[in-house]
C-alpha positions in Angstrom: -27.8 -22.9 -37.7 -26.3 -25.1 -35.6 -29.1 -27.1 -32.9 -28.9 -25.5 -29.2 -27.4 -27.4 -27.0 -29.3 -27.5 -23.9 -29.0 -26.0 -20.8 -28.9 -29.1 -19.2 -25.6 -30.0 -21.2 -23.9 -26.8 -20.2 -23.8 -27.4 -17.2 -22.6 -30.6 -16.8 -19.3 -29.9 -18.7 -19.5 -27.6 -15.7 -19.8 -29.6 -13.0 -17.7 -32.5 -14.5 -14.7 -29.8 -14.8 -15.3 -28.3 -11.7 -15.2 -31.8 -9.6 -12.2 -33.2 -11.5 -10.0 -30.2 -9.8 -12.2 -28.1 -7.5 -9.0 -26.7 -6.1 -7.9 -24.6 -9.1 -11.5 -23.3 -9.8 -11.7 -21.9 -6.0 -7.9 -20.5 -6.2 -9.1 -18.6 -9.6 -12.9 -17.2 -8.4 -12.1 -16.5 -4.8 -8.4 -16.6 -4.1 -7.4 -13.9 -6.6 -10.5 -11.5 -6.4 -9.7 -11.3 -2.8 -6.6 -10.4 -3.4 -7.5 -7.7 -6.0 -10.5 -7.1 -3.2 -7.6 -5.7 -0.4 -5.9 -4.2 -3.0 -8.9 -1.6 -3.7 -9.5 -1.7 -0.3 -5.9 -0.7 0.9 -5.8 2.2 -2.1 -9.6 3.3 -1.3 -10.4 3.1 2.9 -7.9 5.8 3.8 -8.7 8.2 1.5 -11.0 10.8 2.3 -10.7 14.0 -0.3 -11.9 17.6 -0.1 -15.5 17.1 -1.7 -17.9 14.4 -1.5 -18.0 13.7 -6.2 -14.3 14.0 -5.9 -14.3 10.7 -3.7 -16.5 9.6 -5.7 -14.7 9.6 -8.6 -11.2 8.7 -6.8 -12.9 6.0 -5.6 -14.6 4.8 -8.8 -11.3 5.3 -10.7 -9.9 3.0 -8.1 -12.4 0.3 -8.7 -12.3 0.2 -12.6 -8.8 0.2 -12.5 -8.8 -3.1 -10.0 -11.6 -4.3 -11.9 -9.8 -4.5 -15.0 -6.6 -6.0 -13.6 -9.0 -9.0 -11.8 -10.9 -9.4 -15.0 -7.6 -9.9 -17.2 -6.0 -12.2 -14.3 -9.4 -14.4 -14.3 -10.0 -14.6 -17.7 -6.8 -15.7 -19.1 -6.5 -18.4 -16.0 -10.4 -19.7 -16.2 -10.8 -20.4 -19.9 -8.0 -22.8 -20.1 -9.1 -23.9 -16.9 -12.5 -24.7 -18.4 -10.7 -26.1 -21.1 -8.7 -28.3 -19.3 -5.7 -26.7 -17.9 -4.6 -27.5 -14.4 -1.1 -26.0 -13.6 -0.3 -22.2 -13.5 2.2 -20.3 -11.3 1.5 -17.3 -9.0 3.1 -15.1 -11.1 0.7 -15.0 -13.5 -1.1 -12.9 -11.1 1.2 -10.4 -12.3 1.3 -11.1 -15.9 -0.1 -8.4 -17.7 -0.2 -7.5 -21.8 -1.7 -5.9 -24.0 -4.9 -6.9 -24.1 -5.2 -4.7 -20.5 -6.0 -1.8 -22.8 -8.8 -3.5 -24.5 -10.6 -4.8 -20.8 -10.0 -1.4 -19.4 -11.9 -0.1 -22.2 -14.4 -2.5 -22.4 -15.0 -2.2 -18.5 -15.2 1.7 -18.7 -17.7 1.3 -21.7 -20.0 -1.2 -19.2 -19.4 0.8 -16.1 -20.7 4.1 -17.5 -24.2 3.4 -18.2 -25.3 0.9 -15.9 -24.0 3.8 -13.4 -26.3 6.2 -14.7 -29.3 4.1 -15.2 -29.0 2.1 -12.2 -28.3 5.2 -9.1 -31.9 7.2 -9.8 -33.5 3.8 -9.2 -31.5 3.1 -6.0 -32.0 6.7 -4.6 -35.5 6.8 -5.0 -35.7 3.1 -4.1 -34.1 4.3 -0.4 -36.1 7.4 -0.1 -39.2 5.3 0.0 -37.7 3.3 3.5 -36.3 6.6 4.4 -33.0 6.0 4.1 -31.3 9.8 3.7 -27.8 8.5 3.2 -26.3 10.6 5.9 -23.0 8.0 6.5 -22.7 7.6 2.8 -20.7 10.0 0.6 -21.7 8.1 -2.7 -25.1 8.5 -2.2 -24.8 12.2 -1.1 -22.7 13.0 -4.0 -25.1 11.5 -6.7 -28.0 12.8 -4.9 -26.7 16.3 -5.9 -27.5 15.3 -9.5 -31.0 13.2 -9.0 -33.0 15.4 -6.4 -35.7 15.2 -8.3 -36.0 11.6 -7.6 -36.8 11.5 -4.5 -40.1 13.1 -5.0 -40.9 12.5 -8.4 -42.1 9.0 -10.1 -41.9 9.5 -13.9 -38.2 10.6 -13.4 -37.8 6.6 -13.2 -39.5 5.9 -16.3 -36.8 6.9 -19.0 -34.3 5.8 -16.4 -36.3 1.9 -16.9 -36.5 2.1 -20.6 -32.8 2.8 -21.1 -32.1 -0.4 -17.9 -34.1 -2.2 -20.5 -31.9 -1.2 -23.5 -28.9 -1.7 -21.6 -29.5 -5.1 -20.4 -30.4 -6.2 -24.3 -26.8 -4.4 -25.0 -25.0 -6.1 -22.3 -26.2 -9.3 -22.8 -25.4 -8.8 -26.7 -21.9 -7.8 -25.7 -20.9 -9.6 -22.5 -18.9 -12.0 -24.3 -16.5 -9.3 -25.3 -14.3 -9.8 -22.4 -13.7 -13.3 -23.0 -12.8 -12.7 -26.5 -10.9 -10.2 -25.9 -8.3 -12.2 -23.4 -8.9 -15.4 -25.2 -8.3 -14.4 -29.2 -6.5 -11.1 -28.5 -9.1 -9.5 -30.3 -9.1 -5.6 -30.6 -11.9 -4.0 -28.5 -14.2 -3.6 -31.5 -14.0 -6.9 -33.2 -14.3 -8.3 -29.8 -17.6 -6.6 -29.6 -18.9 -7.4 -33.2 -17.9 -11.2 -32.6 -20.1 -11.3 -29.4 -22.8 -9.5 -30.8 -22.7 -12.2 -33.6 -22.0 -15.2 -31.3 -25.2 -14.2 -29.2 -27.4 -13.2 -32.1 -30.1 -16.3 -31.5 -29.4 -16.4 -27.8 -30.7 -13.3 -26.2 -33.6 -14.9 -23.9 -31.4 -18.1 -23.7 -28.5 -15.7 -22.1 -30.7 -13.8 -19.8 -32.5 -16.9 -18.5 -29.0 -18.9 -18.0 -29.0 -17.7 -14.1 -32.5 -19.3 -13.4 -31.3 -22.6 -14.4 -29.1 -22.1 -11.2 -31.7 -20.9 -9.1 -32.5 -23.3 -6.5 -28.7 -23.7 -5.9 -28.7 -19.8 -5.4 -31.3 -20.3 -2.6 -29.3 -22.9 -1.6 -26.6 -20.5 -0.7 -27.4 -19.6 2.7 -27.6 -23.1 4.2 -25.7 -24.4 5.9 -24.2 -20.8 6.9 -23.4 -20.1 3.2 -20.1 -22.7 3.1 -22.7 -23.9 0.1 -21.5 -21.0 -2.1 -17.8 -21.8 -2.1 -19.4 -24.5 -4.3 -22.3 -22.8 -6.3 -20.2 -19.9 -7.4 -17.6 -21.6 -9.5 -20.4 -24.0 -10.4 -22.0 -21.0 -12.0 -19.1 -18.7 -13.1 -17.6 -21.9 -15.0 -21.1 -22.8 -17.0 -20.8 -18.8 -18.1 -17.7 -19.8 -19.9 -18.8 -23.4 -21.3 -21.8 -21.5 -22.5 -19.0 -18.8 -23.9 -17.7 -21.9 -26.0 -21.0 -23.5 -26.9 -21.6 -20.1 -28.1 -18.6 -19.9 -30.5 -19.0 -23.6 -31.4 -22.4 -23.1 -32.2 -22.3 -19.9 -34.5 -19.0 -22.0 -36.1 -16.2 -19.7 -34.9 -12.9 -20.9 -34.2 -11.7 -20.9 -30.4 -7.8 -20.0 -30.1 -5.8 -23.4 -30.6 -4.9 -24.6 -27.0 -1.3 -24.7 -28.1 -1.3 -21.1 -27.8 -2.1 -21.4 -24.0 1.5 -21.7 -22.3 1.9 -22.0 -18.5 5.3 -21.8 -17.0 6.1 -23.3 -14.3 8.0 -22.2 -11.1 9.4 -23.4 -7.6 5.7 -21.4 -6.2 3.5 -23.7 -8.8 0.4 -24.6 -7.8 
């Protein structure tokens, strides 16, 4: 087994590659989830249907189908970022393949359950401040299916043990995307090669975030400006610890030769 490299060292190849072209890292993160952002927006604000779960589930269809566009987009411009790539042209935004399929499933197959385990926890969680979601057609809708849990405690307690089992999942299989978008890999090998890159890295996964925490509470001074710098900071160590992962359990990343960028009168 290869010796863990700290967290320490992780993110400094962040913040190295971050500084040497800040530009590019805030065009990736922010630029093009806004745009994705008023995309759902534009399909989603004027749209009101004829019952409360079919918005719902316009709505949701919407945002799965955005989210998986903005995760392909990011993903195949961030890792060769991180990696060292500088140039790419704006119609890459557009540039979609194959491997769509695969992040649709894969964001359908993450969406699901931490829908269900997560809305029982945040109705009864606004019962208790009295919140009756009046205004809000998402909570109406769901409440329809978890009445009870509004007056009822130990409705929450399967509802925890499965968030428990989930997170342990996620974190086991949140490398899929990458994998997916960087190797090409089919949806299921994508998922066996995360479960095997994170093997000896659960707690080291889930504990990655506090290593960012005072920079978090950072965030809202001075007037939040701070997180136009803290977010790629973050988002970027994600994907250096993506390819400490894969260099410490000895898989091969894709050669960077297979990484083309075209360029174009809009190049950035």
């Amino acid at each position: 087994m290869h010796k863990k490299t700290p967290y320490s060292a992780i993110k400094e190849n962040a913040r190295m590659r971050l500084n040497e072209n800040f530009g590019t890292a805030f065009f990736i993160i922010f630029v093009i989830d806004f745009f994705y952002f008023i995309i759902r927006f534009t399909l989603t604000l004027p749209i009101t249907l004829s019952h409360p779960i079919i918005d719902v589930i316009y709505d949701d269809t919407i945002m799965i189908i955005i989210t998986t566009l903005n995760t392909l987009v990011t993903l195949k411009l961030l890792i060769p970022y991180v990696r060292g790539k500088d140039s790419f042209s704006l119609k890459q935004l557009f540039d979609y393949d194959k491997r769509l399929l695969s992040i649709l499933v894969y964001t359908i197959v993450f969406f699901i359950p931490t829908y269900i385990t997560s809305y029982p926890i945040i109705v009864y969680l606004l019962s208790l401040v009295g919140y009756d979601g009046a205004s809000d057609v998402s909570y109406q809708a769901m409440s329809m299916f978890h009445a009870s849990s509004d007056t009822h405690l130990y409705y929450l307690i399967p509802v925890i043990i499965l968030s428990i089992i989930f997170l342990y999942l996620s974190v086991r299989f949140m490398f899929a995307s990458y994998l997916i978008v960087d190797q090409s890999l089919p949806v299921i090998d994508a998922f066996k090669m995360s479960w095997q890159i994170t093997k000896h890295s659960v707690l080291r996964i889930i504990f990655f975030p506090f290593s960012y925490l005072l920079w978090f509470l950072a965030i809202p001074f001075p007037f939040g400006l701070i997180g136009f710098y803290v977010i790629p900071y973050y988002i970027i160590g994600l994907v250096e610890l993506y390819e400490t992962l894969l260099m410490e359990s000895g898989q091969k990343r894709r050669p960077e030769k297979e990484v083309v960028f075209e360029y174009d009168p809009l190049e950035i």
